[in-house]
C-alpha positions as CSV (number, residue, x, y, z in Angstrom):
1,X,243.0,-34.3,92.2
2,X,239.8,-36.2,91.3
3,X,236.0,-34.9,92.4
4,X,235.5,-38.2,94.5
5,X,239.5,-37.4,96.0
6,X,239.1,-33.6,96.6
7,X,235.4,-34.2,98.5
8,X,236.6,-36.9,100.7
9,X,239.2,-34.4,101.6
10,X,236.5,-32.0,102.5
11,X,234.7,-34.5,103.9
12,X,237.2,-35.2,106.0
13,X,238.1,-31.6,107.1
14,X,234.4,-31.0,108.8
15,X,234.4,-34.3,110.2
16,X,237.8,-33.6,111.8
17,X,237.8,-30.1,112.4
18,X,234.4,-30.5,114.4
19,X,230.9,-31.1,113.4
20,X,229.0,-29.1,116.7
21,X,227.0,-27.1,113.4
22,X,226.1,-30.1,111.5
23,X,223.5,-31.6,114.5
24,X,222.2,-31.0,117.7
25,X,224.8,-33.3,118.7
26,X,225.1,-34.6,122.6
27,X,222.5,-33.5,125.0
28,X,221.6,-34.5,128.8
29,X,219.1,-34.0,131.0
30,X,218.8,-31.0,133.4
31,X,218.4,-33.2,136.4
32,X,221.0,-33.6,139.0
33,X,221.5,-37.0,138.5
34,X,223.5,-37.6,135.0
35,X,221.5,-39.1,132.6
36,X,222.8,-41.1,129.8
37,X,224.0,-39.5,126.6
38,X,221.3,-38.9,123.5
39,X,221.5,-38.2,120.0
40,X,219.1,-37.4,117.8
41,X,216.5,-38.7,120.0
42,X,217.9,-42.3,121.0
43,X,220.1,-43.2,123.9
44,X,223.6,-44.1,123.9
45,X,222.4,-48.3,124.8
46,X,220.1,-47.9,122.0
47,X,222.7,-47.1,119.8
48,X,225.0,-49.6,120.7
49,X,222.3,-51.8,120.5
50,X,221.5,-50.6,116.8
51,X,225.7,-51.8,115.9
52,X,224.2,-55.4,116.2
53,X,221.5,-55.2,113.5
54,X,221.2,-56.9,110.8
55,X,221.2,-53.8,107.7
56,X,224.5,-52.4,107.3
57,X,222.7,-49.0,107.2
58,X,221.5,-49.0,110.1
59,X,224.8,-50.4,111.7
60,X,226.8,-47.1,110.0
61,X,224.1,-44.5,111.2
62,X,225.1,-46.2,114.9
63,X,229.0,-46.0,114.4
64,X,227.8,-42.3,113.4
65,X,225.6,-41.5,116.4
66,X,228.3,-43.2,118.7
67,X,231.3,-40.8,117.0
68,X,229.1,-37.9,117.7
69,X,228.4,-38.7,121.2
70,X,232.6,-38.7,121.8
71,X,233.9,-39.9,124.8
72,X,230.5,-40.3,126.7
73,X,230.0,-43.2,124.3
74,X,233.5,-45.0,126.4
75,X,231.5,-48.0,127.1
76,X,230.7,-48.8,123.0
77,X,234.9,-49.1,122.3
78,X,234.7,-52.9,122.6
79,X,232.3,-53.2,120.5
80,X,233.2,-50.9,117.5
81,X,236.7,-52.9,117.9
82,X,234.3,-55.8,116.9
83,X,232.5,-54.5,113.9
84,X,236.1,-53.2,112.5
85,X,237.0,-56.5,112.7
86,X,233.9,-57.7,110.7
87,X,232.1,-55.7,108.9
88,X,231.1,-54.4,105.6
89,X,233.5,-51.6,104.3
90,X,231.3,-48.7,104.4
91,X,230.7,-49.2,108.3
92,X,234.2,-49.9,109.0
93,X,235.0,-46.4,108.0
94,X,232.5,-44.9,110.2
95,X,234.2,-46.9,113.2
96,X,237.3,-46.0,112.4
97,X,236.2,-42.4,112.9
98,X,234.1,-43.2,115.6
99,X,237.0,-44.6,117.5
100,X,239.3,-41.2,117.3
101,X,236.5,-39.5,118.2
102,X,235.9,-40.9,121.5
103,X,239.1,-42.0,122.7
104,X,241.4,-40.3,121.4
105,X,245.1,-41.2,123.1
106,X,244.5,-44.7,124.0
107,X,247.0,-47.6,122.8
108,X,244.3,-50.6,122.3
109,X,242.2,-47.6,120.0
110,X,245.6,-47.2,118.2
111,X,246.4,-50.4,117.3
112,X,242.6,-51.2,116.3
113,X,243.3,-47.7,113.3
114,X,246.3,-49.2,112.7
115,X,244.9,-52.3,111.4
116,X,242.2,-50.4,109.6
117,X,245.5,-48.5,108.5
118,X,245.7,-51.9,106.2
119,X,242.2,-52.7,105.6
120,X,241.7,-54.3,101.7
121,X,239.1,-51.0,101.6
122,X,240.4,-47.3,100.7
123,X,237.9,-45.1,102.6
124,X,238.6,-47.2,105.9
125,X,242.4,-46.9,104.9
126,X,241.6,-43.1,104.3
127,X,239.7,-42.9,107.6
128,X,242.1,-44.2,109.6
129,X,245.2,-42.4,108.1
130,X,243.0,-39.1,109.3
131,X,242.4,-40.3,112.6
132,X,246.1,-41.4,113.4
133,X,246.1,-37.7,114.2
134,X,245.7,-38.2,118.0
135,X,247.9,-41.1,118.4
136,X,251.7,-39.7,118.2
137,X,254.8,-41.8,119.0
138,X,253.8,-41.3,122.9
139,X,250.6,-43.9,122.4
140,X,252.7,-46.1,120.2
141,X,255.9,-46.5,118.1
142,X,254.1,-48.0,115.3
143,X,251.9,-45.2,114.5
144,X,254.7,-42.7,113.0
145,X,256.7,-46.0,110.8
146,X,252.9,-46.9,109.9
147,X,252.0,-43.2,108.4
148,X,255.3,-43.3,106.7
149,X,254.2,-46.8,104.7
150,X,250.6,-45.3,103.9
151,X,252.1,-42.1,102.2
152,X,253.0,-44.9,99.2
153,X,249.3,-46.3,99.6
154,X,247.7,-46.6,95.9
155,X,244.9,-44.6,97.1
156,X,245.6,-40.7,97.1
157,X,243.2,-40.3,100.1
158,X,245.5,-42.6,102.0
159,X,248.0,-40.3,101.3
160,X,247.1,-37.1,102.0
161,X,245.6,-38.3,105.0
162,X,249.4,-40.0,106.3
163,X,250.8,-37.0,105.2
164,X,248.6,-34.3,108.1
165,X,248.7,-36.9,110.9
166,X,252.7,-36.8,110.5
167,X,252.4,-32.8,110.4
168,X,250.1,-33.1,113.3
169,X,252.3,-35.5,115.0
170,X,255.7,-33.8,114.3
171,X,258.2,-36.4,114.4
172,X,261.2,-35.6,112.7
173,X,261.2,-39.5,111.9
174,X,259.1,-38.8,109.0
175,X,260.9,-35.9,107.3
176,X,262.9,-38.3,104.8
177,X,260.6,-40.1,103.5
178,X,258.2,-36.4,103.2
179,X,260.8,-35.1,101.4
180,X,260.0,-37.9,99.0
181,X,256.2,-37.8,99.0
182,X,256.7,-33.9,97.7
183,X,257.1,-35.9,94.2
184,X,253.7,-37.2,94.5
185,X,251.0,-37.5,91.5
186,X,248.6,-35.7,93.4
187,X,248.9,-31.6,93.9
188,X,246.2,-32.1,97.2
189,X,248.8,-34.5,98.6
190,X,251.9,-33.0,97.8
191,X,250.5,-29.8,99.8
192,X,249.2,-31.3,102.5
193,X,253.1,-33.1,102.5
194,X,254.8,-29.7,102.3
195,X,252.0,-28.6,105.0
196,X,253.3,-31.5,107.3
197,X,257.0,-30.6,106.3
198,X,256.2,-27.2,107.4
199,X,255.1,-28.0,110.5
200,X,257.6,-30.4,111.9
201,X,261.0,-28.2,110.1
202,X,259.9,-25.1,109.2
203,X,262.4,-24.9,106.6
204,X,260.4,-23.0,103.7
205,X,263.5,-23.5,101.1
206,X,262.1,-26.8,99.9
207,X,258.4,-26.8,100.2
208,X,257.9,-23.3,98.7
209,X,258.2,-24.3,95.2
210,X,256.0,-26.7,95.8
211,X,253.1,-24.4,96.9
212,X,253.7,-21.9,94.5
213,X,253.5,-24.6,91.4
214,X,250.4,-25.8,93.7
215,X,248.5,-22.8,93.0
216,X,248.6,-22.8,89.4
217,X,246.9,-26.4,89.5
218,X,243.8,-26.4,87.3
219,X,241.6,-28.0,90.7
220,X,240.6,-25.4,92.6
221,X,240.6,-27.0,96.1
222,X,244.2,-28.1,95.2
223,X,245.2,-24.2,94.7
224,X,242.9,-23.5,97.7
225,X,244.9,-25.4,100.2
226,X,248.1,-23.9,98.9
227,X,247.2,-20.6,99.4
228,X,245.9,-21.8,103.1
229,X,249.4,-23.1,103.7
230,X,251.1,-20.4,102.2
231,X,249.1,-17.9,104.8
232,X,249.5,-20.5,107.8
233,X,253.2,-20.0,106.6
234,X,253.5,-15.9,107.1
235,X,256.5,-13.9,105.8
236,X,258.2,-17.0,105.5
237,X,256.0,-17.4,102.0
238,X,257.2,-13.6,101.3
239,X,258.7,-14.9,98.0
240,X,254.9,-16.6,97.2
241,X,253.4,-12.8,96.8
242,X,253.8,-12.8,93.4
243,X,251.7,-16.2,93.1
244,X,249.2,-14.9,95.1
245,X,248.5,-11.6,93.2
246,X,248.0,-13.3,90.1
247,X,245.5,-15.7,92.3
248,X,243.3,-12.9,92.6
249,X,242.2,-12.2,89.5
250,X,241.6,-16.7,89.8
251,X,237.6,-17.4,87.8
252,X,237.2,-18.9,91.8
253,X,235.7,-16.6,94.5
254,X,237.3,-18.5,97.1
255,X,240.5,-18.7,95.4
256,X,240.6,-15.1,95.1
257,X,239.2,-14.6,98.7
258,X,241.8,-17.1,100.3
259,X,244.8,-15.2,98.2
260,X,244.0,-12.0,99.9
261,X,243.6,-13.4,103.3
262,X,246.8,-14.8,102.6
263,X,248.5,-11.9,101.2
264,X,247.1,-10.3,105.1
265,X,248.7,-13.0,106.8
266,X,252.0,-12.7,104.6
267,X,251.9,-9.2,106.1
268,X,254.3,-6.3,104.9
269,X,255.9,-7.7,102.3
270,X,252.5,-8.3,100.6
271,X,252.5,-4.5,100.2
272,X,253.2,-5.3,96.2
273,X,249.2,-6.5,96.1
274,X,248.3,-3.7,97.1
275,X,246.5,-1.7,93.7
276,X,245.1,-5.4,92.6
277,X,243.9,-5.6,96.0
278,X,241.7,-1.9,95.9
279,X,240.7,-3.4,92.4
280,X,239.6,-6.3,93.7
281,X,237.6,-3.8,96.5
282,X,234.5,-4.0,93.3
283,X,234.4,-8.2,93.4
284,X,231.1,-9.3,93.0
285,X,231.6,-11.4,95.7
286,X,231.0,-10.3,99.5
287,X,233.5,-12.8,101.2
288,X,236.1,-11.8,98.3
289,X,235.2,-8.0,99.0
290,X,235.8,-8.2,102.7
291,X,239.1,-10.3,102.7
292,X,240.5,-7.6,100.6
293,X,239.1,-4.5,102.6
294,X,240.8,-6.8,105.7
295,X,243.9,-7.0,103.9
296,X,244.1,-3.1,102.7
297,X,243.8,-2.5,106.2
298,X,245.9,-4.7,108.1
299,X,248.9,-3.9,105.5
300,X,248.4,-0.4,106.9
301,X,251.0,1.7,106.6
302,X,252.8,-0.4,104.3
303,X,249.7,0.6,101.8
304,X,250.2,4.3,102.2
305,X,250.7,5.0,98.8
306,X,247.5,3.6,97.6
307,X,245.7,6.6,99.8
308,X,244.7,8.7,96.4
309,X,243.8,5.6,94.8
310,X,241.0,4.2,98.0
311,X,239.9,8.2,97.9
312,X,239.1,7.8,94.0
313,X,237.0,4.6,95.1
314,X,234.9,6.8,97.9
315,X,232.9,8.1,94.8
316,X,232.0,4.7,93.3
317,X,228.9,3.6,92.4
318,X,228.7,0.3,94.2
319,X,228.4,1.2,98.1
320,X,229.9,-2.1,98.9
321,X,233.3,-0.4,97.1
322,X,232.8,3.1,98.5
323,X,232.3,1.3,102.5
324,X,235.2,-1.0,101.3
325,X,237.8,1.9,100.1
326,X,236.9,3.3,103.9
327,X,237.7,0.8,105.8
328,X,240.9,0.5,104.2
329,X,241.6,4.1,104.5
330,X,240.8,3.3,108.1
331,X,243.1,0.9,108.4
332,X,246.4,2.9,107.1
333,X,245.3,5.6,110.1
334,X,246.5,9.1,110.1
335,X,248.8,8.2,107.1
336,X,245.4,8.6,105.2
337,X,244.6,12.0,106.7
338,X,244.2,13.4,102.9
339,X,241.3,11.5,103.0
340,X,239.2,13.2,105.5
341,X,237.3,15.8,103.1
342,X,236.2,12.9,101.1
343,X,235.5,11.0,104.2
344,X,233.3,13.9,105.8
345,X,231.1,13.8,102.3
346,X,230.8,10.3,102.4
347,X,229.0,10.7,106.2
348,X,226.2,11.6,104.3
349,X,225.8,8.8,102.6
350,X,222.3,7.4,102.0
351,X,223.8,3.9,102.9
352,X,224.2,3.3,106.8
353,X,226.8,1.0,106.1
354,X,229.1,3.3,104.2
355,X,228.5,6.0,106.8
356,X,229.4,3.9,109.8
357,X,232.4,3.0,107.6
358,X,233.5,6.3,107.0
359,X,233.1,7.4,110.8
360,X,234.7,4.2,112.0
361,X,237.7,5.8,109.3
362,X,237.9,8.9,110.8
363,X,238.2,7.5,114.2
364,X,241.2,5.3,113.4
365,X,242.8,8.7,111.5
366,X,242.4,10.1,114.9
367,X,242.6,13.6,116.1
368,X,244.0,14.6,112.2
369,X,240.1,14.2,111.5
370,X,239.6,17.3,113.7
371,X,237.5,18.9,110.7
372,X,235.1,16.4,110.6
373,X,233.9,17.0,114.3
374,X,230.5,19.3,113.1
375,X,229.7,16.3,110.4
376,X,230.1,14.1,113.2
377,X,228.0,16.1,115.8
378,X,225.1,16.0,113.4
379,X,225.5,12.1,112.7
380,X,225.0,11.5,116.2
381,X,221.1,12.0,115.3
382,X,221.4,8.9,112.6
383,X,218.2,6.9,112.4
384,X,220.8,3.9,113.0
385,X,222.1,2.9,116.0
386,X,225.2,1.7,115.5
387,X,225.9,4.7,112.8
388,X,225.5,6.7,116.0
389,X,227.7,5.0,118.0
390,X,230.3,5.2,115.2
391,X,229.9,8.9,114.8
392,X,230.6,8.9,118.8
393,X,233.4,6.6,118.8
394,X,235.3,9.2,115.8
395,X,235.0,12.4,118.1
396,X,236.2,10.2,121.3
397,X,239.6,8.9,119.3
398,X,239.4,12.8,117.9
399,X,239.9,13.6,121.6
400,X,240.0,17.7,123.4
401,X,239.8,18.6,119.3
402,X,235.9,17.3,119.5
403,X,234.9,19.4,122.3
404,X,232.3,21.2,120.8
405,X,230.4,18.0,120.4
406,X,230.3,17.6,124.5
407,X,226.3,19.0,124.4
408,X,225.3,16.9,122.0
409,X,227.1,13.7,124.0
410,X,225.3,14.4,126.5
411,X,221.8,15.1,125.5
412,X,222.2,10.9,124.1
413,X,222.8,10.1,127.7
414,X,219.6,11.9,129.0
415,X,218.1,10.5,125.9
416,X,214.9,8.8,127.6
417,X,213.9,6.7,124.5
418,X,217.6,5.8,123.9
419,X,217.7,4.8,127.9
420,X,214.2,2.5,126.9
421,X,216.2,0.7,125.0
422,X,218.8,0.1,127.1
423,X,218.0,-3.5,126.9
424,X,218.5,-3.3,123.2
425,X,222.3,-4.9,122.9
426,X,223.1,-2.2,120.2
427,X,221.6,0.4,122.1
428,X,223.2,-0.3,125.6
429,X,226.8,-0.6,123.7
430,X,226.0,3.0,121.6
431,X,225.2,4.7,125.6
432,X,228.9,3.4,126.7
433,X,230.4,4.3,123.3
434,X,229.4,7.7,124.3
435,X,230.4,8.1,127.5
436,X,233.8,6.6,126.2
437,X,234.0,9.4,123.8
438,X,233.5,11.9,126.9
439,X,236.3,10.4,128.7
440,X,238.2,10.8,125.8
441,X,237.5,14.3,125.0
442,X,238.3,14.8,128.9
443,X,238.5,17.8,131.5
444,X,236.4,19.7,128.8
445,X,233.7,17.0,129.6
446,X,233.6,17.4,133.2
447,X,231.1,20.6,134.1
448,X,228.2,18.8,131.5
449,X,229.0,15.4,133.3
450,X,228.4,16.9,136.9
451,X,225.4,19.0,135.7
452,X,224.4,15.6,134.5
453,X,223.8,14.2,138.3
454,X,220.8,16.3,138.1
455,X,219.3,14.4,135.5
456,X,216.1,12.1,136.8
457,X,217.7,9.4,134.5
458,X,219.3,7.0,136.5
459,X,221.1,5.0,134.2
460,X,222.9,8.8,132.6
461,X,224.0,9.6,136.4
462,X,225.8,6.7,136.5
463,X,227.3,6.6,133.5
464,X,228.4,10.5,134.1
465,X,230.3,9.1,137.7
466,X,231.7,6.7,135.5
467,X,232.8,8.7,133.1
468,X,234.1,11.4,136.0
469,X,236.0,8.2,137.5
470,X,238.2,7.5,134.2
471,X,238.9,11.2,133.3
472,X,240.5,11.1,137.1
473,X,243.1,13.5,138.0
474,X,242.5,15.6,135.0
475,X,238.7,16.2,135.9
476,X,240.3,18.3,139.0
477,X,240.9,21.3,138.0
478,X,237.4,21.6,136.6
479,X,235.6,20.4,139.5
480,X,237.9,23.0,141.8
481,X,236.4,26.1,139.4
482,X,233.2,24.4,139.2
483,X,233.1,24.5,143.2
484,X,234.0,28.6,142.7
């Protein structure tokens, strides 16, 4: 895959997949009457009026503009079909795109890509393959037979982009000649091929080997759309784990970040990653890092046996590892339980981060965390807010076991600073976090939460009623003694 090849793919990915963060886009007036569509401070006549200038630049920034409008921009279809009949190259690729962009499932808009499908220029070729996307058999019979002839175009563009309109069509009129295309020169075509062949036949016998050779391709974004496929592909790629293990040790961050999200989408039978994936817990990289805490925990119980091994990494140096190694010991639950000692050390942590991970660890082990409730008590007076509401979220999923924490619940309700705040997001969420945890803890909650209707904080009565409400029948027996 060539530089110029491998960014027009890219390219064509954020054009296609949306472009809402590239520009303030589309905007109207507030009125009541609808006022006509704007971009980037001209109206939608003003561009259609800038299509008939003389400089070709100016004429492409229009075909732009008009794209990004989208539909609103209906009335400017007759006269894009115009300049892709007659313009310079570089515009006629812009109107190409513009086109699917606005009218998307229209048979005149069809045929008018499907001549561009033909053009003597590649990148309005390569545009239009792309854009064939919304026009399926339904539109028109000649867009699937049409695809099929542009995956033998001479530019590999072409060809990649014919091969994800057929995947995105999914007619099984196109699987032959697919089949065929897996042969191609080109590793980014021949996966976006078996991409398309996985979509429409889901038979992973024939494109498999094609991935897996795809990931040892020296381009990068070639072995990163493999690995995407292989993921979108689940435990059908089971027999690609092997691939992918060796991918994370790949010189490319996002290599080795898109292997382990793969490896989680794989699911259990990616449980053979699982030491390179605690090793790759130290990656320099944050994005790498966090797709391989994700995996550890999502494999969860699968990744039981790496439990001594993530306990070992609680005492690393790096923070980012120590918060990572928790999370994943989070995420194989009360399997992990031999982790709680180190857990309840790591709670005093002098990085917020890695104490809200270990708390938010201890709450997924559940009520096998038990011995952690006094650490947990005292992190409920953390200088961070959401450390705090972590530490109150563990002793609510520790449940009747966390009991002795029920004072100290409540004296954050009645909290008048804390209630100052209410209005802080963070702060508002920690207050129902607690009165979660109360519910949780149940009937053992319920004579602080009446004494609590006392209280000349508003907000904390209401939550306590609240709180009363979900314990429900349970809370009976404690309000019949209380009534004594």
């Amino acid at each position: 895959m060539s530089k110029s090849f491998a960014m027009r793919v890219f390219v064509a990915l954020v054009l296609l997949g949306g472009t809402r963060w590239l520009s303030p886009a589309l905007c109207r007036a507030d009125d009541d009457k609808p006022k006509e569509a704007v971009y980037q401070g001209k109206t939608l006549s003003q561009w259609m009026q800038a299509l008939k200038d003389e400089d070709s630049d100016v004429r492409w920034r229009a075909a732009l503009a008009l794209g990004h409008i989208g539909p609103p921009a209906k009335q400017a279809v007759p006269a894009l079909y115009t300049v892709l009949k007659e313009d310079s190259e570089g515009v006629r690729s812009q109107v190409a795109l513009a086109l699917w962009r606005i009218q998307q499932g229209d048979k005149p808009t069809a045929n008018a890509l499907l001549k561009a499908l033909k053009d003597k220029d590649a990148k309005t070729r390569w545009m239009a393959s792309y854009a064939l996307s919304g026009f399926g058999s339904e539109i028109t019979s000649a867009t699937v037979p049409a695809l099929i002839e542009a995956l033998k175009d001479n530019d590999a563009g072409v060809r990649y982009g014919a091969a994800h309109s057929l995947g995105t069509i999914r007619d099984r009129a196109a699987i032959p000649a697919l089949g065929a295309a897996l042969k191609d020169t080109k590793a980014g075509v021949r996966v976006s091929v078996a991409r398309a062949l996985w979509r429409i036949d889901r038979d992973s016998k024939v494109i498999l080997p094609v991935l897996i050779e795809a990931v040892k391709d020296k381009d990068r974004l070639a072995r990163r759309f493999a690995v995407s496929v292989l993921g979108e592909m689940r435990s059908s790629a089971a027999s690609s784990v092997p691939a992918l293990i060796e991918l994370l040790k790949d010189k490319n961050a996002g290599v080795r970040g898109s292997a382990a999200e793969a490896l989680t989408q794989i699911g259990p039978a990616s449980k053979a990653a699982v030491p390179a994936l605690i090793e790759l817990l130290k990656d320099k990289d944050n994005e790498v890092t966090s797709n391989a805490e994700d995996a550890l925990r999502q494999l969860g119980r699968a990744s039981k046996t790496s439990v001594p091994a993530l306990i070992e990494l609680l005492k690393d140096k790096d923070a980012k590892v120590r918060g990572g190694a928790a999370g994943a010991l989070g995420g194989i639950g009360p399997e992990s339980k031999a982790a709680v000692p180190a857990l309840i050390e790591l709670l005093k942590d002098k990085d917020a981060n890695v104490r809200k991970s270990a708390a938010g660890a201890l709450a997924q082990i559940g009520p096998a965390s038990k011995a952690a409730v006094p650490a947990l008590i005292d992190l409920l007076k953390d200088k961070a807010n959401d450390v705090r509401g972590s530490a109150a979220d563990a002793l609510g999923k520790i449940g009747p076991e966390a009991k002795a924490a029920v004072p100290a619940l409540i004296e954050l309700l009645k909290d008048k600073a804390a209630a100052a705040e209410a209005d802080d997001t963070v702060e508002a969420a920690n207050r129902l976090r607690v009165a979660d945890a109360l519910v949780r803890i149940g009937p053992a909650a319920v004579p602080a939460l009446i004494e609590l209707f006392k209280d000349t904080n508003a907000e904390a009565r209401t939550l306590a009623a609240e709180a009363l409400r979900q314990i429900g029948s349970a809370a009976v027996p404690a309000l019949i003694e209380l009534l004594k």
